[in-house]
C-alpha positions as CSV (number, residue, x, y, z in Angstrom):
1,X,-117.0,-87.3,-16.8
2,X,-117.8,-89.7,-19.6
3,X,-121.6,-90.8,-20.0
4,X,-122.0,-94.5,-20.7
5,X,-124.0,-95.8,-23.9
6,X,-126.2,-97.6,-21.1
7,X,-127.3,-93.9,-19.2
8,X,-127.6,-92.8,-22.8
9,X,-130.3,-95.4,-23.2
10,X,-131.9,-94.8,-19.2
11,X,-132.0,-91.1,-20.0
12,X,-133.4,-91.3,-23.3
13,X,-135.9,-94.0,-22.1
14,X,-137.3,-91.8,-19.0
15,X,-137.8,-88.7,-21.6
16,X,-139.8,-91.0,-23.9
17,X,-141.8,-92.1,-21.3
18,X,-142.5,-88.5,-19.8
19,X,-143.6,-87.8,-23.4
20,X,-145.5,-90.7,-24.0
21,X,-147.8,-89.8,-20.7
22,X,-148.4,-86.1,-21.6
23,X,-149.3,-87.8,-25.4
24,X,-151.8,-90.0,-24.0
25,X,-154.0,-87.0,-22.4
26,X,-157.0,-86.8,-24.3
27,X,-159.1,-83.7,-25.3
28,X,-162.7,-85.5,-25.5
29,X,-164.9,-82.2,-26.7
30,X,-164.3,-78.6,-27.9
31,X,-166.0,-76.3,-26.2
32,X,-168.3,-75.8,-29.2
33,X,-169.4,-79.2,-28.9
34,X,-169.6,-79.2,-25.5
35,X,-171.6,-76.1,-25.3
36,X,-174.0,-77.7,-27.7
37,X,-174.1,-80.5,-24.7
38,X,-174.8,-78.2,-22.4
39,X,-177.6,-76.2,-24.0
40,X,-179.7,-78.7,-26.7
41,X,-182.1,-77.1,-28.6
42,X,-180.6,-73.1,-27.1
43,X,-181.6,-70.5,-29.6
44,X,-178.5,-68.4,-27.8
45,X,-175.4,-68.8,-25.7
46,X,-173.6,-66.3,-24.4
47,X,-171.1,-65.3,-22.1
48,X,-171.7,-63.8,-18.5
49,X,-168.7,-62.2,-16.7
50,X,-168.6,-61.9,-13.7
51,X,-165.9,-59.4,-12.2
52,X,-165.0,-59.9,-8.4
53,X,-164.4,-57.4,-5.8
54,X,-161.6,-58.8,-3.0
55,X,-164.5,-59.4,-0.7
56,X,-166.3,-61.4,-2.9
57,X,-163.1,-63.5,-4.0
58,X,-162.9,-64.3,0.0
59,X,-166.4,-65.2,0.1
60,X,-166.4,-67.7,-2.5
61,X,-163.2,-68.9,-1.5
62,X,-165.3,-69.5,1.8
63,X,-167.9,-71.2,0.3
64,X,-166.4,-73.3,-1.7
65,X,-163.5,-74.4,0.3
66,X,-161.3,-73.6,-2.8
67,X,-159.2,-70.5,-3.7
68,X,-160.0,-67.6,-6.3
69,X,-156.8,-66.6,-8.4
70,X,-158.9,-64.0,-10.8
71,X,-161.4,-61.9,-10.0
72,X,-162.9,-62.9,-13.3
73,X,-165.2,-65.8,-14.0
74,X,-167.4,-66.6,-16.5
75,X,-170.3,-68.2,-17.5
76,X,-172.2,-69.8,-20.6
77,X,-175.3,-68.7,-20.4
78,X,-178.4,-70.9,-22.2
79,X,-181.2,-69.4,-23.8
80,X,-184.7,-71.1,-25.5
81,X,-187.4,-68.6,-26.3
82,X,-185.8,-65.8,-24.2
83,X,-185.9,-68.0,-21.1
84,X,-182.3,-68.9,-19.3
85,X,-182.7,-72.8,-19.4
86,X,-178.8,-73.1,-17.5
87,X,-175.2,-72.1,-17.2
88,X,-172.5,-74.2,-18.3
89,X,-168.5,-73.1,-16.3
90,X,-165.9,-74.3,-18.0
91,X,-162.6,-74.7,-16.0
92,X,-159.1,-76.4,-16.5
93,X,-157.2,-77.5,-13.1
94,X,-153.9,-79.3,-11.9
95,X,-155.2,-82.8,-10.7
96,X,-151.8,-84.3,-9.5
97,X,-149.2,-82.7,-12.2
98,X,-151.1,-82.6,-15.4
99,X,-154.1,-80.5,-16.2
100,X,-157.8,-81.7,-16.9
101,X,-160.6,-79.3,-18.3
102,X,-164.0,-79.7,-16.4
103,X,-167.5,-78.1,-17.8
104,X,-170.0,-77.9,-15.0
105,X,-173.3,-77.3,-16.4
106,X,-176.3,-75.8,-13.7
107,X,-180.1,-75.8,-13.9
108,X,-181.3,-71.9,-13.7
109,X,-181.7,-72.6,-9.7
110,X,-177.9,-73.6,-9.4
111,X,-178.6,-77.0,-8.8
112,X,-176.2,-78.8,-10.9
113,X,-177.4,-81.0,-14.2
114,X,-174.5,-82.4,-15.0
115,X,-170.5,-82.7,-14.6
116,X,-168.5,-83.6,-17.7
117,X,-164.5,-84.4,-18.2
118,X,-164.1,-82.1,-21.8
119,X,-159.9,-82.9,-21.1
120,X,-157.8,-85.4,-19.2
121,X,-154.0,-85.0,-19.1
122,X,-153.1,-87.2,-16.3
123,X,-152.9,-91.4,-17.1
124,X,-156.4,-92.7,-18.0
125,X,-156.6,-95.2,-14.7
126,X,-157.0,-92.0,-12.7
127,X,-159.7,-90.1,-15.0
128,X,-163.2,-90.1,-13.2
129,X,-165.9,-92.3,-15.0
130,X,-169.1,-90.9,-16.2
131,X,-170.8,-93.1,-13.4
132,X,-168.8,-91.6,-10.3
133,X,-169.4,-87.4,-12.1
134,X,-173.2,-88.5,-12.1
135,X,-173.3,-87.8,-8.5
136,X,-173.5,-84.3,-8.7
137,X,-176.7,-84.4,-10.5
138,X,-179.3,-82.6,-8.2
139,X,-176.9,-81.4,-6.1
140,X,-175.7,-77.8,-4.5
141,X,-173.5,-75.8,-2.8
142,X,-173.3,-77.2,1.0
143,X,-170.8,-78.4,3.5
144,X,-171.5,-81.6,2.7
145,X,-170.6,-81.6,-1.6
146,X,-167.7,-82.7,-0.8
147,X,-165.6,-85.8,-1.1
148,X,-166.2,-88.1,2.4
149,X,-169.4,-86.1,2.0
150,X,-172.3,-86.4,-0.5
151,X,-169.9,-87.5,-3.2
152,X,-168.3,-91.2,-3.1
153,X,-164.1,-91.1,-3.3
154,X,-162.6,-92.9,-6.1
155,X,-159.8,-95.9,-5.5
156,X,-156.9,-95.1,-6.9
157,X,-157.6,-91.6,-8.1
158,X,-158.2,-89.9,-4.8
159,X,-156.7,-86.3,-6.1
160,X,-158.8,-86.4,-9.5
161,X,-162.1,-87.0,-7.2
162,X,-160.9,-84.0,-5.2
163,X,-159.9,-81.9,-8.3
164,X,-162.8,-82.4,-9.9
165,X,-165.4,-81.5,-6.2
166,X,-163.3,-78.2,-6.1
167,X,-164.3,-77.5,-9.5
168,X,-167.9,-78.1,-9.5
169,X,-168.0,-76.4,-5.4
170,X,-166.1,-73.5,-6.9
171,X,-169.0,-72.9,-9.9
172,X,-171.1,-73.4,-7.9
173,X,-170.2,-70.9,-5.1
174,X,-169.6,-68.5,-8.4
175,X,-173.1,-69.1,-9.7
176,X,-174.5,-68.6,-6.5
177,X,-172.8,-65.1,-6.5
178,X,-174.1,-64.4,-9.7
179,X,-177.7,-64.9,-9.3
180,X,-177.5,-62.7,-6.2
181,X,-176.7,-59.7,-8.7
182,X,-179.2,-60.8,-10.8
């Protein structure tokens, strides 16, 4: 079979475009940075794992309506004065094809202080807006942190408002856990 100059060019074309699209992701903060975010004025940040038994994987998975593939998870752990002032979980996820990296920082009662995007591969257009992630301020695990719910959908980007709820549920659920051994 002999390939025409024209499907040379269509080929060639859809490839650069596939490229182009992965190129235009954006990483917006390192996690130093965003760390720093998370904790202003911390004297200390460290890292809390927490190690998961099977039950405990099902339980969260319960909780937050989203599955557990490790049964490790950790945490950033703030500290002022020897006092925890938060947690920060940082987490990457699959929104539609293309991966985005979420931080979800929590007050020391799990309620959560904010939601930030730290890295966006899908198109722009579908990448939440600081406005819509300010919902979750206040907010905390229950049935109804959810999209339909508490939090607002977003037009047009329906799977990055979903991504980005199973995220901050699924810290959320894991904080919980880890204050119980606490």
């Amino acid at each position: 079979m002999l390939i025409k100059p024209l499907e040379i060019v269509i080929v060639l074309t859809l490839i650069l475009a596939a490229f182009d699209s992965i190129a235009q992701g954006r990483v917006y903060l390192p996690k130093a940075e965003a760390l720093q975010r998370a904790f202003p004025g911390a004297d200390e940040v460290e890292t809390a794992n927490l190690y998961l038994t099977e039950a405990e994987m099902a339980g969260v998975t319960k909780a937050s309506g989203t599955s557990v593939d490790s049964a490790l998870y950790s945490f950033y752990v703030g500290e002022k004065e020897g006092r925890i002032i938060g947690y920060a979980s940082i987490e990457a996820a699959t929104v539609r094809t293309l991966p985005e990296t979420v931080m979800v920082v929590m007050n020391p009662d799990g309620t959560v202080r904010f939601v930030e995007i730290l890295a966006f591969f899908e198109p722009q257009e579908y990448q939440p807006a600081k406005r819509w992630l300010d919902q979750f301020r206040g907010e905390e695990l229950s049935s109804s942190l959810r999209v339909g719910g508490k939090i607002q959908g977003l037009t047009g980007a329906t799977l990055s408002a979903q991504a980005v709820t199973r995220q901050v549920r699924k810290s959320s659920a894991m904080l919980r856990l880890f204050l119980e051994r606490q």
